[in-house]
MIZA-275589 format. One record per atom (N, C-alpha, C): y, x, z. Coordinates in steps of 0.2 Angstrom, whole numbers, plus 5000, padded with zeros to 4 digits. Last residue first. Layout:
N
YXZ;...
//
This chain:
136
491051104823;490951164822;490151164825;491250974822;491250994816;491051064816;491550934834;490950924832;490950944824;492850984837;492251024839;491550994838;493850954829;493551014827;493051034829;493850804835;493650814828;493450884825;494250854848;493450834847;493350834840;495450874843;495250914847;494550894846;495950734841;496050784834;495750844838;495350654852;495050644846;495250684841;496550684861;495850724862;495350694854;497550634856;497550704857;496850734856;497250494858;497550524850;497250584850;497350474870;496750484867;496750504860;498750514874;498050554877;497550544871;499850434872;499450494869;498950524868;500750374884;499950364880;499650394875;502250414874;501850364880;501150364878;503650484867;502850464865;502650464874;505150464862;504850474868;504050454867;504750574849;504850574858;505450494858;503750564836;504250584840;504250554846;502550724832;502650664834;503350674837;501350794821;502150804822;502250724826;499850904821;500050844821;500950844822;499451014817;499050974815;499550904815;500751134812;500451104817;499951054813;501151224802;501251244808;500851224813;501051154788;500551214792;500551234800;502151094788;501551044788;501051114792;503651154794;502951164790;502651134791;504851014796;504351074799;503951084794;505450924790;505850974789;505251054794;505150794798;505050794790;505250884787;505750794812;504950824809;504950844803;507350824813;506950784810;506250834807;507550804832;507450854827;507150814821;507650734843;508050744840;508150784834;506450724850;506850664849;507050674846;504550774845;505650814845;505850744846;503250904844;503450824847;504250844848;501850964839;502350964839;502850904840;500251034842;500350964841;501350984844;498851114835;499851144839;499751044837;497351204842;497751134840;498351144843;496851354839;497151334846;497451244842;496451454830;495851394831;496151344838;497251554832;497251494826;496851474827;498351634840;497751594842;497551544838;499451684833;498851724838;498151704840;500051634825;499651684822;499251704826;499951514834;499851484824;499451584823;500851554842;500051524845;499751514837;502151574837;501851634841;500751614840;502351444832;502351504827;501751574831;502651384842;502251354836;501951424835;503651454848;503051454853;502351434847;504751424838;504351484840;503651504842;504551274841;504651324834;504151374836;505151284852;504451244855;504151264847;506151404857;506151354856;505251344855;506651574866;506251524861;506151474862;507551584879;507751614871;507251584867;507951404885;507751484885;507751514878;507551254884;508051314886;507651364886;507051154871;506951184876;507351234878;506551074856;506951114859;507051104867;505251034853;505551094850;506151124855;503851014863;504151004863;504451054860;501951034862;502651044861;503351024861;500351044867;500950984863;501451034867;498951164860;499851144864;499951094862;497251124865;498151124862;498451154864;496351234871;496151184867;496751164860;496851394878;496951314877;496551304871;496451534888;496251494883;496251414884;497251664893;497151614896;496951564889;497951814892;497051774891;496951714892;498951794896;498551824901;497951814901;499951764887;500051834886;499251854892;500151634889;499651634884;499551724882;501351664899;500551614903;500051654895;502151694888;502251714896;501351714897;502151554884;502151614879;501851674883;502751464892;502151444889;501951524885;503851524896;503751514900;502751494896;504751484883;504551564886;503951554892;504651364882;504251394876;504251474877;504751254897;504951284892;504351354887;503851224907;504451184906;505051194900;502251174907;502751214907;503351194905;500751114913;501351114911;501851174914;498751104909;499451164911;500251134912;497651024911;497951014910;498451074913;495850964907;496251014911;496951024909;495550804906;495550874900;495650904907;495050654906;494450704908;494850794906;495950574907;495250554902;494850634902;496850584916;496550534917;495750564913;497450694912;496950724916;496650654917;498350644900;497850664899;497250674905;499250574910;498750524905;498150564903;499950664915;499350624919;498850584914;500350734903;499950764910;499450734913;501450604903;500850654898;500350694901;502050624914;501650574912;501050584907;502650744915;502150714921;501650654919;503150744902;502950804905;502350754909;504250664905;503850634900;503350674899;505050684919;504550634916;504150624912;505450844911;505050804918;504550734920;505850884899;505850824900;505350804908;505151024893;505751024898;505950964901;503551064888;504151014888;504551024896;502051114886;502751144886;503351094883;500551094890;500951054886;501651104888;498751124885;499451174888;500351114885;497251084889;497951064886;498351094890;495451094885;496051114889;496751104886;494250984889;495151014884;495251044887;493051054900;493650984898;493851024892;492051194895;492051114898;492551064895;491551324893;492051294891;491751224893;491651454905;491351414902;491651354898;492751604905;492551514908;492051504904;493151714900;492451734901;492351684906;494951694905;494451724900;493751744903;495151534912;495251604914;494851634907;494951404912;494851394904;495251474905;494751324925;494151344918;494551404912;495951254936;495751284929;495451324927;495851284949;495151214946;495651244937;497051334954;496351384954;495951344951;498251334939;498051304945;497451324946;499351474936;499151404933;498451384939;500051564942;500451534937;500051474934;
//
């Protein structure tokens, strides 16, 4: 389900970011992806927020989620918020909509809320991720 140069199995050592991105948008998925494994992270893609939910059910430990809200299948990029928010609170939610108005999300849910189509991201990402870990 996620590729053998992924770290981030239970009892890895921690190294890169790890990022778990769940977007249905193909392009915008592949791009993001690559942007980030350019500057050093480990990266997952999923296509949807079952799918991402699924994966975080096998021990497998992220740095983030970026999300996407809406997505096919029975949970939305919401839910998936919500799910990682009670289960995995030191996880960074980062929530991203073309269509949705952010202004209407709990501020609690995520660190960050961006709109789509977002380009170039990476470095944004990894500096809210490094700001908690030199803080810790």
């Amino acid at each position: 389900m996620f590729p053998a140069f992924f770290s981030g199995a239970a009892g890895a050592e921690k190294a890169a970011i790890r990022v778990l991105i769940a977007e249905d948008e193909f392009l915008l998925r592949l791009d993001t992806a690559e942007n980030m494994r350019r500057l050093g992270c480990e990266v997952v893609e999923v296509s949807s927020a079952d799918e991402a939910m699924e994966l975080l059910r096998y021990s497998v430990t992220f740095d983030l989620l970026l999300t996407d809200i809406d997505m096919p299948g029975q949970a939305d990029g919401l839910d998936l918020a919500r799910y990682v928010r009670s289960t995995y609170p030191e996880m960074k939610i980062v929530i991203m909509s073309g269509s949705r108005e952010l202004h209407s999300i709990d501020p609690h849910l995520c660190e960050l809320m961006l709109t789509k189509p977002i380009w170039n991201v990476g470095e944004t990402l990894i500096k809210l991720v490094e700001a908690d870990r030199n803080a810790s």
